[in-house]
VMD Tcl script that draws the C-alpha trace (Angstrom):
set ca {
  {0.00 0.00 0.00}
  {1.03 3.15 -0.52}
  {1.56 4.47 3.23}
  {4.05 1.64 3.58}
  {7.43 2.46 2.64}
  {10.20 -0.02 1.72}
  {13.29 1.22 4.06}
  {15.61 -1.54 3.68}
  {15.29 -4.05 0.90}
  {18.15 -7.41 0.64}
  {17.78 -11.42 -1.02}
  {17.70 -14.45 1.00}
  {16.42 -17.51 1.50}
  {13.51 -17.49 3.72}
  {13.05 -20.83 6.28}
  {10.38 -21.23 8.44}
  {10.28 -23.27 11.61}
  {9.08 -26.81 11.12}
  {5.70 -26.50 13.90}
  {5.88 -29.99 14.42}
  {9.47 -30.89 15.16}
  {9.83 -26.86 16.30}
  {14.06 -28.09 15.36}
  {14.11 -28.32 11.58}
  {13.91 -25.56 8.93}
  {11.24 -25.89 6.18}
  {12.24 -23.68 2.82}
  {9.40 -21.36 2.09}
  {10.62 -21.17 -1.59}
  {13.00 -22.80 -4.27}
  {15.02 -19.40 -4.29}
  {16.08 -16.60 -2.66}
  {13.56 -14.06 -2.43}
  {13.43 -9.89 -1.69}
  {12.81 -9.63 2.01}
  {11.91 -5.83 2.78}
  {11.83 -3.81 6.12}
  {9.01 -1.61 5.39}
  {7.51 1.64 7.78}
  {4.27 2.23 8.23}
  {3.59 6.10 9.21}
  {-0.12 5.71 9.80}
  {-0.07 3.41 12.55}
  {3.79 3.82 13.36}
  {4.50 0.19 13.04}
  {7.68 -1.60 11.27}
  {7.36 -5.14 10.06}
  {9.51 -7.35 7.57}
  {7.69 -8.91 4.49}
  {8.62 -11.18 1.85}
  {6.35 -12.04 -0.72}
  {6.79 -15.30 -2.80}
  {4.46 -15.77 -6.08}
  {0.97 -14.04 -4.69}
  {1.72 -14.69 -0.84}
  {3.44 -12.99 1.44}
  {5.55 -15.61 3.07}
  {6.80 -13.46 5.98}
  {5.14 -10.30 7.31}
  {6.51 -9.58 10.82}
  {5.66 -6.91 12.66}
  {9.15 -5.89 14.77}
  {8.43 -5.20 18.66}
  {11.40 -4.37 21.08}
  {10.89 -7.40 22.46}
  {12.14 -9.35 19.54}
  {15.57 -10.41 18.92}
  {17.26 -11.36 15.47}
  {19.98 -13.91 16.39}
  {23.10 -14.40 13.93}
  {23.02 -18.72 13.96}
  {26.06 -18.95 11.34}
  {28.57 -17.04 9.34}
  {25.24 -16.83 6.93}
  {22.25 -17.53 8.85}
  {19.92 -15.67 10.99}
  {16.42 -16.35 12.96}
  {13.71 -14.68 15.02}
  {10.92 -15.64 16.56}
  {7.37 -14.01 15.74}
  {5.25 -14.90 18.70}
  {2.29 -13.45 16.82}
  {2.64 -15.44 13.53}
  {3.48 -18.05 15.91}
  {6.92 -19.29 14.13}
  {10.33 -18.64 13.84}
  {11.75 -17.38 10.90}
  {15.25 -18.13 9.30}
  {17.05 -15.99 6.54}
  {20.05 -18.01 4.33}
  {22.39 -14.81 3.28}
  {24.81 -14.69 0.15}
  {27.31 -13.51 2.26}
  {28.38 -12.53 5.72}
  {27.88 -9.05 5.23}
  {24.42 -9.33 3.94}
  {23.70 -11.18 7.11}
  {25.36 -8.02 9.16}
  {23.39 -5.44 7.27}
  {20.08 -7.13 7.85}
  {21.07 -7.44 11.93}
  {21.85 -4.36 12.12}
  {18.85 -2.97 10.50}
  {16.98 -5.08 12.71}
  {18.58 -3.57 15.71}
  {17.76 0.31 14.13}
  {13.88 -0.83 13.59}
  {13.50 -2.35 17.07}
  {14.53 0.54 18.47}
  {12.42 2.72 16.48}
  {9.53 0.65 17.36}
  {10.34 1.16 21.37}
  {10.97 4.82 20.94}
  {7.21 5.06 18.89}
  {5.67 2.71 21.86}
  {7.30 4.94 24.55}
  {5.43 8.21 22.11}
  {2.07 6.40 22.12}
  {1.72 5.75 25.87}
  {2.66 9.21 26.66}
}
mol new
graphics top color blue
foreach p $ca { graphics top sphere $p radius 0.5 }
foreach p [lrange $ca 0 end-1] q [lrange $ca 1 end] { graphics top cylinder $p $q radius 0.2 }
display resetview
């Protein structure tokens, strides 16, 4: 939509968290797909999506509760308690991987800084 900006956009391969075995990673596509931090100025909210074919196969709205957690050279995860799942990214390289955890760190901050704003 048009009052959601794209701030950050990188390629991975997107995982999601087999619910059955909660261990082993399930690929959510055949290749590595645009995964997007996007802003949302109307209701002040930052989420991650990734949209595969016609569905979006991750949309994740960041709270400062979260935490994005560097699991190799290459991979990271987080957990989306609201989705209910854990999400993995496969990076290129090592400094993909950094960019996106650092960006991660910059939107969950944002996001406490606009909760602290709305319950003033």
């Amino acid at each position: 939509s048009c009052r959601e900006q794209p701030i950050f956009s990188t390629r991975a391969h997107v995982f999601q968290i087999d619910p059955a075995t909660k261990r082993n990673w399930i690929p959510a596509s055949k290749h590595a797909l645009t995964v997007s931090y996007f802003y949302d100025a109307t209701r002040n909210v930052y989420r991650i999506i990734s949209v595969g074919g016609t569905k979006a196969i991750i949309n994740s709205t960041i709270t400062p509760n979260m935490t994005f957690t560097k699991t190799s050279q290459k991979f990271g995860q987080w957990a989306d308690s609201r989705a209910n799942t854990v999400y993995g990214l496969g990076f290129a390289s090592e400094q993909h991987l950094s960019q996106f955890a650092e960006k991660f760190q910059e939107v969950k901050e944002a996001a406490r800084l606009a909760r602290e704003k709305s319950q003033d």
